[in-house]
C-alpha positions in Angstrom: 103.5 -126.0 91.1 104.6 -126.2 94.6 106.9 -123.3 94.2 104.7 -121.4 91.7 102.3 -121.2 94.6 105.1 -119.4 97.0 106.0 -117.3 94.8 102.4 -116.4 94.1 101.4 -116.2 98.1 105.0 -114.2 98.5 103.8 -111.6 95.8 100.5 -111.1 97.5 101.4 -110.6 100.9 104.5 -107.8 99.7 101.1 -106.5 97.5 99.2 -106.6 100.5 101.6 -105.0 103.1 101.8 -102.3 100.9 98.3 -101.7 100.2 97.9 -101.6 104.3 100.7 -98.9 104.3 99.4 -97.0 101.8 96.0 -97.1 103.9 98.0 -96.1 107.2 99.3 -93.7 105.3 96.0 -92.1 103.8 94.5 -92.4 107.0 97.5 -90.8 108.9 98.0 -87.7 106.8 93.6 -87.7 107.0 94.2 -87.8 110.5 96.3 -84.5 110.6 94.0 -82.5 108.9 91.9 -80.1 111.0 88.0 -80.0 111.7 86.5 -77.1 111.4 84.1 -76.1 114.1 80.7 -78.0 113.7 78.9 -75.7 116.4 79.0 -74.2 119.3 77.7 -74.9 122.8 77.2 -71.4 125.4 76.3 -72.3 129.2 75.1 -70.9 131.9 77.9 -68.6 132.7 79.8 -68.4 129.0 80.8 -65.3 127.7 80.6 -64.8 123.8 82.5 -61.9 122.6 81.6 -60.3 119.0 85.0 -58.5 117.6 84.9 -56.1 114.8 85.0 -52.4 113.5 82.4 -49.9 112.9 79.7 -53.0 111.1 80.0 -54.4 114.7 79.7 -51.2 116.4 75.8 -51.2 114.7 74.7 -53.1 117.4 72.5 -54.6 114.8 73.2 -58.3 113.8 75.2 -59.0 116.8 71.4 -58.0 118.8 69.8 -59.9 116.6 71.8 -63.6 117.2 71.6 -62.3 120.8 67.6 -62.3 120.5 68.1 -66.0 119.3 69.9 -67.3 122.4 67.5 -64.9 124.4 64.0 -66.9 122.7 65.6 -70.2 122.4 67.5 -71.0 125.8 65.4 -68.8 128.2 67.0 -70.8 130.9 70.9 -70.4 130.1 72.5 -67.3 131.3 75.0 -66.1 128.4 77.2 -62.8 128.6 77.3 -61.5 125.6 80.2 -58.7 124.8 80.0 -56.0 121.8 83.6 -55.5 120.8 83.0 -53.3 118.1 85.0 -49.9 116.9 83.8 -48.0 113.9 87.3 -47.5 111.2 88.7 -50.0 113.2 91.4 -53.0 111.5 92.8 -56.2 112.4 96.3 -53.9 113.6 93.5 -51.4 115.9 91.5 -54.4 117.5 95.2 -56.0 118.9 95.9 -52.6 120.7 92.6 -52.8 122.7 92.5 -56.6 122.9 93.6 -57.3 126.4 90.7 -54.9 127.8 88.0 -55.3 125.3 87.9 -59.3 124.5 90.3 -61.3 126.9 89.0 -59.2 130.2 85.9 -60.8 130.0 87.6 -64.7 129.7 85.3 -65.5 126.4 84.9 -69.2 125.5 83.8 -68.0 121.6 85.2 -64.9 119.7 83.8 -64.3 116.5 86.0 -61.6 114.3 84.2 -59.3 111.1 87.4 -57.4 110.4 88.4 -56.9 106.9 86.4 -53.8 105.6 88.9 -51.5 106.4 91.5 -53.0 106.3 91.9 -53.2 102.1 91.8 -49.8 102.0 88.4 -49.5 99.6 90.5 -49.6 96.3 92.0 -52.3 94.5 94.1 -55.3 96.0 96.9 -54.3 97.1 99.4 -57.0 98.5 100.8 -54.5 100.9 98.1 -53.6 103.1 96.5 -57.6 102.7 100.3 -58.8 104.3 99.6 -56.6 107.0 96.1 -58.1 107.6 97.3 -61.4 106.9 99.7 -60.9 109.9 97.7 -59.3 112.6 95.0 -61.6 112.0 97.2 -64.7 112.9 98.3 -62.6 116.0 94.7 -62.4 116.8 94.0 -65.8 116.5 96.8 -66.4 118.5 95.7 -64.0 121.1 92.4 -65.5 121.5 93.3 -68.6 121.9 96.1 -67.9 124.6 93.2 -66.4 126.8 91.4 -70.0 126.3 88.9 -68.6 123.4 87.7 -70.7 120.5 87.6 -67.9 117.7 85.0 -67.9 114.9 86.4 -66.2 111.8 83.6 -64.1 109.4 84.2 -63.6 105.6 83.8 -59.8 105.4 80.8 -58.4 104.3 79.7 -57.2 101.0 80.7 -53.7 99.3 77.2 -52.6 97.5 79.0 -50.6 94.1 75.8 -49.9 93.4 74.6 -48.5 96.3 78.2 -46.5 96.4 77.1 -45.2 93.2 73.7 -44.3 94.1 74.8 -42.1 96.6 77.7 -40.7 94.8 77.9 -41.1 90.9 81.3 -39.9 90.7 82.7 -42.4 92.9 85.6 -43.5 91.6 85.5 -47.0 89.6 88.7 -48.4 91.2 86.7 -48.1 94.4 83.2 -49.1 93.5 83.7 -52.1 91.2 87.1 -54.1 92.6 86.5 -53.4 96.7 83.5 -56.3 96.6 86.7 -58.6 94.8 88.9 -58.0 97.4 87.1 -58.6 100.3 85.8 -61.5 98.7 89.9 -62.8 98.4 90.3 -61.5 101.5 87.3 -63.6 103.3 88.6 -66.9 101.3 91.6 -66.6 102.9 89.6 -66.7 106.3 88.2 -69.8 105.2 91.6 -71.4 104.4 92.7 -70.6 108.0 89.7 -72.0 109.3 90.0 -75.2 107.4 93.9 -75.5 108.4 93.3 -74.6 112.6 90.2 -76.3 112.7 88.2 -73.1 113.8 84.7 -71.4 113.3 83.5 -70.0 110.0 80.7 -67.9 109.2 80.0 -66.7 105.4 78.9 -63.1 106.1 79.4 -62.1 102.4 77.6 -64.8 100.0 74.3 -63.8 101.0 74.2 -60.6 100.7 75.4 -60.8 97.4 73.6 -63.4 96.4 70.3 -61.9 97.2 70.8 -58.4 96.5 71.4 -59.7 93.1 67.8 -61.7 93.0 65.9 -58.7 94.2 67.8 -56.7 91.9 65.8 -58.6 88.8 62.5 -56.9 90.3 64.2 -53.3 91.6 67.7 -52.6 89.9 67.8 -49.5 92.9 67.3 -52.7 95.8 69.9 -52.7 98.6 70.5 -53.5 102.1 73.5 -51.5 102.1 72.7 -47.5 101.8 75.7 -46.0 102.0 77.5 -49.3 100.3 79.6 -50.5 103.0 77.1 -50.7 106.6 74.3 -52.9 106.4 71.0 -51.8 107.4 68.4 -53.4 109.8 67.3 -56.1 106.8 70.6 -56.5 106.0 71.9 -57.4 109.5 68.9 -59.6 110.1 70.7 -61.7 106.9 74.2 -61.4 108.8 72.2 -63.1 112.3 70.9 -65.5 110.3 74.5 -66.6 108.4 75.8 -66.9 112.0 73.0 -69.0 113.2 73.1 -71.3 110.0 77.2 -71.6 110.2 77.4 -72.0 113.9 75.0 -75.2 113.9 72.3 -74.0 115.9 68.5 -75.9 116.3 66.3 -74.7 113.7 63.6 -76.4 115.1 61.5 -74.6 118.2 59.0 -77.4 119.2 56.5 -80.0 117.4 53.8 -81.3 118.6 51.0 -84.4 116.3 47.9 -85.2 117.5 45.3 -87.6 116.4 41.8 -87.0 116.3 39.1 -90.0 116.5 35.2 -89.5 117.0 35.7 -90.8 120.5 39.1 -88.8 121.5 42.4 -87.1 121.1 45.4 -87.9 121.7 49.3 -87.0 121.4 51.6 -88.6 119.3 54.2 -86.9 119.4 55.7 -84.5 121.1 59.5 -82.5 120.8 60.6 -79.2 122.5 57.3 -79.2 124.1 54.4 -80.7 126.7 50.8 -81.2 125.1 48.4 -81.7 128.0 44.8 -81.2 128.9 44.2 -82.6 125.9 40.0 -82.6 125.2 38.2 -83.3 121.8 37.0 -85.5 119.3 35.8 -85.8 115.8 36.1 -81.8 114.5 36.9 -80.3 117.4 40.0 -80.2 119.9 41.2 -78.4 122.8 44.9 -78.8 124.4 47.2 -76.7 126.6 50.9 -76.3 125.1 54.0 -75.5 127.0 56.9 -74.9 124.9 60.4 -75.1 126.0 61.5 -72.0 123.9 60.1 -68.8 122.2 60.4 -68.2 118.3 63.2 -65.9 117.0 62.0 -62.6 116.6 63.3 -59.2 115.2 62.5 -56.2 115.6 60.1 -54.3 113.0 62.8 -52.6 111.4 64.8 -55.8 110.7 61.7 -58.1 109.2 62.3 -57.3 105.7 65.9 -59.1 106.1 64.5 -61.7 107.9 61.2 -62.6 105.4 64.0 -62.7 102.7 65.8 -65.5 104.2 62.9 -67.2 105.6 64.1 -66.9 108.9 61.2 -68.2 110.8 61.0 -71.3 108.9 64.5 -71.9 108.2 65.5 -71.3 112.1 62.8 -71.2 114.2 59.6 -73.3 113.5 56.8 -73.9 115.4 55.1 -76.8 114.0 51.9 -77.9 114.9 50.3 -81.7 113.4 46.8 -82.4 114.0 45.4 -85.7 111.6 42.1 -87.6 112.2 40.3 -84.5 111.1 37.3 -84.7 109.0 37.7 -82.4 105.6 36.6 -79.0 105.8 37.6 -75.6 107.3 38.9 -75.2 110.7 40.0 -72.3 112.6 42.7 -72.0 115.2 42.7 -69.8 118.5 45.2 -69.0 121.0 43.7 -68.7 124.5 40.5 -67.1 122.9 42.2 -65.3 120.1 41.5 -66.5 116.2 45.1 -67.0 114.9 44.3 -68.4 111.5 42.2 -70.8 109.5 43.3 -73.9 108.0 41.7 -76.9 106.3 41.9 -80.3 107.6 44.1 -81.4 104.7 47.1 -78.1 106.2 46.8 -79.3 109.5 47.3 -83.5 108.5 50.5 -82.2 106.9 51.8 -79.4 109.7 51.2 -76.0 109.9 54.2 -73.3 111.3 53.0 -70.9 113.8 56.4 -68.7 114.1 55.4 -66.1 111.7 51.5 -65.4 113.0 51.2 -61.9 114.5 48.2 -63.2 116.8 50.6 -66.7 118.3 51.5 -65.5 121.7 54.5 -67.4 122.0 55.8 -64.7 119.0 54.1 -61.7 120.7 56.1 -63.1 124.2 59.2 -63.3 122.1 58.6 -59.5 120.2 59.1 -58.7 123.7 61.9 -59.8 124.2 63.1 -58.6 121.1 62.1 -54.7 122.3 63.6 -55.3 125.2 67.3 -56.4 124.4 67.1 -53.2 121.1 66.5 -51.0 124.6 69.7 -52.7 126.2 72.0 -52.4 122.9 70.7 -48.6 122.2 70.7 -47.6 126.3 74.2 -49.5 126.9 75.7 -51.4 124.4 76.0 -48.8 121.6 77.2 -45.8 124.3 79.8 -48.1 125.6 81.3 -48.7 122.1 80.8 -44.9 121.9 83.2 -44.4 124.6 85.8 -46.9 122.7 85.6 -44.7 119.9 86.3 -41.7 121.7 89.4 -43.8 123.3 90.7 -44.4 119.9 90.4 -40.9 118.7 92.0 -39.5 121.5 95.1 -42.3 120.7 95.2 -41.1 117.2 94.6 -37.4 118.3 98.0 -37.6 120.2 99.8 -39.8 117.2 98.8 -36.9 115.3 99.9 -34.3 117.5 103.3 -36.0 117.8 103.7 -34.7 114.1 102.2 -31.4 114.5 102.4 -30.2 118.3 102.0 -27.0 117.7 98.4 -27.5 116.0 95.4 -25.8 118.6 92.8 -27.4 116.6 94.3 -31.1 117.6 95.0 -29.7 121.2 91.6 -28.5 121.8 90.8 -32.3 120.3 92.9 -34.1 122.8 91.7 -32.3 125.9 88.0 -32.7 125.3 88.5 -36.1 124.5 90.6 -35.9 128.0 87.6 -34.7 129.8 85.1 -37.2 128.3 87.4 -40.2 129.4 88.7 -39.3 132.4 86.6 -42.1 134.7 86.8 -44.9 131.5 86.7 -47.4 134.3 84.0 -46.2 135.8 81.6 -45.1 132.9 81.9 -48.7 131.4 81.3 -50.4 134.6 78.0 -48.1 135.1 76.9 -48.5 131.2 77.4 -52.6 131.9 74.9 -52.6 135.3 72.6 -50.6 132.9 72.8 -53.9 130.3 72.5 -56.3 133.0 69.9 -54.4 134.5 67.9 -54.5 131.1 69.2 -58.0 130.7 67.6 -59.1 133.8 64.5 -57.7 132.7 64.6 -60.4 129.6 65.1 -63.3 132.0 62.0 -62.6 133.6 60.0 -62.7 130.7 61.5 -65.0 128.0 60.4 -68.4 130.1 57.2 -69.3 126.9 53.8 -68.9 129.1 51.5 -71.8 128.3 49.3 -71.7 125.3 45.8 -73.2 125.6 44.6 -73.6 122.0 41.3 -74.5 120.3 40.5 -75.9 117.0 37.0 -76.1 115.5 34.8 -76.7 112.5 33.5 -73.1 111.1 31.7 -72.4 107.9 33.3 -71.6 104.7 
């Protein structure tokens, strides 16, 4: 019995030692696996650098997640750099990289490349080698200048808009090219899983709701001419980098009580309630909010109602219980702003999307504002790119053919237009900081006194 009991205790500790390896194992090959990038963190001072071709060159969604950091951290000072080139691919964005992205000592890049570079037909290994390769230089690049990059699934190719346009465009182009860059953003997301890097999904929801709307209006897009998103559909691309980069969703909440002998705050996030006055059906408080909503421009609302953006990424949220049941409308220093009954305001209302809140009229401001700086500066200075990398292909060309005028004539007006580079881009950068500066002075939230009374229904 003795030794049937040694034997037994000699099996289970070889049973048990090799349990424990197999956990050290497990856990050490877990350990080697990457994490992908949770979120990011911009301070005062940070530089984020957006990289891309001619999507990028818009100025559209890459103003628009500008606009958030502009509303939400009014006091953080970020840089923010457009790196966009229209017809550009991962091979063109290397040759400028040293000036465009590393100059400016980023601690984010985000890269939308990929359009291009499949050539709008089918797959075709060749040219996805070649993308496959200068990507990973990229990535290398950025993170030898001390960058943390943020790769972007390219975005969607509309065939029906293609078609629309054009309905002899070839079916090679309009029905596989949404396919491949779908391959070609998986890929992306393989890389990012293995280095342990940002991620953002620019493609899914585009699809996804173009397809939805597309049950109501089989002509819907947010892609005209089947390749560039428009305002709406940039607004969806913002809001996909906001979501992916783990950015507060939440602007400020505030719950009161109401008695018939006071009021008082019972919570408060994001914000100060003070000055607080009121009982039974009526109340009175002043509200200073630590940020603004997120706020587009006109153009770009119809993308951002269809993702919900104020409620998905930018509430406002407002509690008020103790009220006795009826009707009760809300004002913002003397202005009606809506009217609620007793039962809405016990549960929370959201105050992002009200026209008459001046927190979102403040923040609309902003909004016109930075659209002045991206259209004034931004957009000229990736102008003057352009014109840099035609003048580079202009002389490729002409290195084939230099006896053609038409391509001389090409090379020395381009010649002319960049002849103080240096200089113009310096000027066109103190005209985005000038404009920029002009944000910091008014994106601090102003407080709100607000009033909330019985009326009649």
């Amino acid at each position: 019995m003795h030794r049937q009991r040694c034997i037994a205790g000699l099996v289970f500790a070889i049973c048990l030692g090799t349990l424990l390896s197999v956990v050290a194992a497990q856990e050490k090959e877990a350990a080697e696996f990457a994490r992908p990038l949770a979120s990011i963190e911009l301070n005062d001072g940070d530089t984020f650098v957006f990289l891309g071709d001619s999507i990028t060159h818009q100025c559209l969604y890459t103003q628009y997640f500008e606009d958030y950091f502009f509303t939400r951290y009014p006091d953080v000072r970020v840089r923010f750099h457009n790196a966009g080139v229209g017809g550009d691919r991962a091979a063109d964005a290397l040759i400028r990289f040293e000036r465009d992205v590393a100059h400016y000592k980023p601690k984010y890049v985000s890269i939308l490349l990929g359009m291009n570079d499949g050539g709008y037909r089918p797959f075709d290994a060749g040219l996805f080698q070649r993308y496959h390769d200068d990507m990973l230089e990229l990535l290398r690049q950025i993170k030898d200048c001390g960058a943390t990059p943020i790769l972007m699934h390219p975005t969607m190719f509309d065939s029906r808009a293609a078609y629309m346009r054009n309905p002899n465009t070839p079916a090679d182009r309009a029905e596989y090219y949404n396919g491949v860059l779908a391959y070609y953003g998986a890929w992306l997301r393989e890389v990012a899983y293995r280095e342990g890097l940002g991620y953002v999904d620019m493609y899914s929801w585009l699809n996804q709701l173009t397809f939805s709307q597309r049950k109501r209006d089989p002509k819907f897009t947010v892609i005209p001419d089947a390749v560039h998103p428009g305002p709406a559909g940039q607004a969806i691309m913002a809001a996909a980098m906001v979501r992916d980069l783990g950015l507060p969703d939440q602007v400020w909440k505030a719950e009161l009580l109401v008695t018939q002998r006071n009021a008082v705050v019972v919570r408060m996030e994001h914000c100060i309630v003070s000055d607080v006055i009121g009982r039974n059906d009526r109340i009175r408080f002043t509200l200073n909010a630590l940020a603004l909503p997120w706020v587009l421009p006109e153009e770009a609302l119809p993308g951002a109602r269809l993702v919900q953006l104020g409620h998905r990424f930018s509430r406002e949220t407002l509690r008020v219980r103790g009220l006795p049941p009826g009707l009760y409308e809300l004002r913002a220093n003397g202005q009606p702003v809506g009217r609620f009954r007793a039962e809405q305001l016990a549960v929370g209302i959201e105050l992002q999307d009200r026209d008459a809140w001046p927190l979102r009229q403040q923040a609309a401001q902003v909004a016109q504002l930075n659209k002045r700086r991206n259209e004034e500066a931004v957009r000229p200075l990736r102008n003057l790119w352009s014109a840099r990398k035609r003048l580079r292909l202009v002389r490729a060309a002409l290195k084939q053919n230099p006896d053609d005028t038409a391509l001389k004539r090409q090379e020395e007006s381009l010649k002319r237009r960049l002849a103080d580079f240096e200089q113009q881009i310096r000027a066109l950068e103190e005209r985005a900081a000038s404009i920029e500066d002009e944000i910091y002075r008014i994106n601090n939230p102003r407080p709100v006194r607000v009033e909330i009374d019985r009326v009649k229904e």
